[in-house]
C-alpha positions, 0 to 999 in steps of 0.5 A: 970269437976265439975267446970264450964269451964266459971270460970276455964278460969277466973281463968287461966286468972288471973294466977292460976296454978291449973286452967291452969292443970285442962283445960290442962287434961280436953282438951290435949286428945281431942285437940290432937286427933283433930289435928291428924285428920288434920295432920295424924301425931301423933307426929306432932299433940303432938308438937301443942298440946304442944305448944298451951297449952305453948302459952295459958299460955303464953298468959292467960292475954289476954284471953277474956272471953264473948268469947268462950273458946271451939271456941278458943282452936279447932280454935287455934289448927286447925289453928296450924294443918293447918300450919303444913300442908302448912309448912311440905307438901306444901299441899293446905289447901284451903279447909280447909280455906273456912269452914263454922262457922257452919262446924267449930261449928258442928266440936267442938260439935263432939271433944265434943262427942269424950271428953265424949267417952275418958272419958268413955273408960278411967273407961273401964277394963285395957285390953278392954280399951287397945284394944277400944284405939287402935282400936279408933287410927284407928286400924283394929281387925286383926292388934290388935290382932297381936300387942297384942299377942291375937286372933281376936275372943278375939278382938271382943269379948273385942270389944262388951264388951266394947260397952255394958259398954260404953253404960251405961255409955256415955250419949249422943246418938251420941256417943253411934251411934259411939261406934257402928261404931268404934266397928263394927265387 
């Protein structure tokens, strides 16, 4: 994003379109995989997604600036995630309740890293990038290979090419240390 987050939000509070769809691009993915981690319902995580960014819309007027934007957005989507939970599994979230704002702080610097990595594996070949995508939803190389009609060597070999071009290309070394753990084989 070449413009700065800080401007683009100022822009969406006073009702520019083209502000509100960069932010949407710039953070569906990354909210998105977020919610998952929560719900473990892709769909489910969607419908949130979804319905944050109608909502942020909606809503735009009342945003404040001198706060933080990032803060706002994984807290709104955690807090969504987590009432999908309590509303659709009466599952406790009490855990989740009682996490710390540094917890909560060290999470979004981590969605962060995962927006850098997203974005890298985006200019990946059509292929390597299909088999890095499946395998970061949380796909064994076994069940890529069967799904994609290739062997398993091909799998890995795609794996560790992909690695060595993510490598060069995402800067930050935590996420190189996942590029590592995700494609390990």
């Amino acid at each position: 994003m070449n413009e700065s987050l800080e401007i683009l939000v100022t822009r969406l509070a006073d009702g520019d379109k083209n502000a509100y769809s960069r932010i949407f691009y710039e953070f569906y993915t990354p909210l998105l995989l977020y919610s998952s981690k929560y719900t473990g319902n892709r769909e489910a995580s969607e419908d949130i997604v979804q319905d944050f960014f109608c909502r942020l819309w909606e809503n735009r007027k009342k945003l404040v600036r001198d706060k933080s934007f990032l803060a706002y957005i994984y807290y709104s989507v955690r807090n969504r995630s987590l009432n999908y939970l309590r509303d659709t599994r009466s599952v406790s979230i009490e855990g989740f309740e009682k996490q710390s704002e540094e917890d909560f702080l060290s999470e979004i610097m981590e969605e962060e890293v995962y927006k850098e990595l997203y974005a890298a594996v985006q200019k990946l070949p059509d292929r390597c990038r299909q088999i890095f995508l499946l395998k970061l939803d949380g796909k064994e190389n076994h069940e890529i290979a069967a799904l994609l009609q290739i062997s398993e060597e091909t799998v890995r070999s795609q794996l560790r090419r992909g690695r060595e071009l993510l490598q060069n290309d995402v800067s930050c070394l935590f996420a190189v240390v996942l590029i590592c753990y995700w494609c390990r084989f």
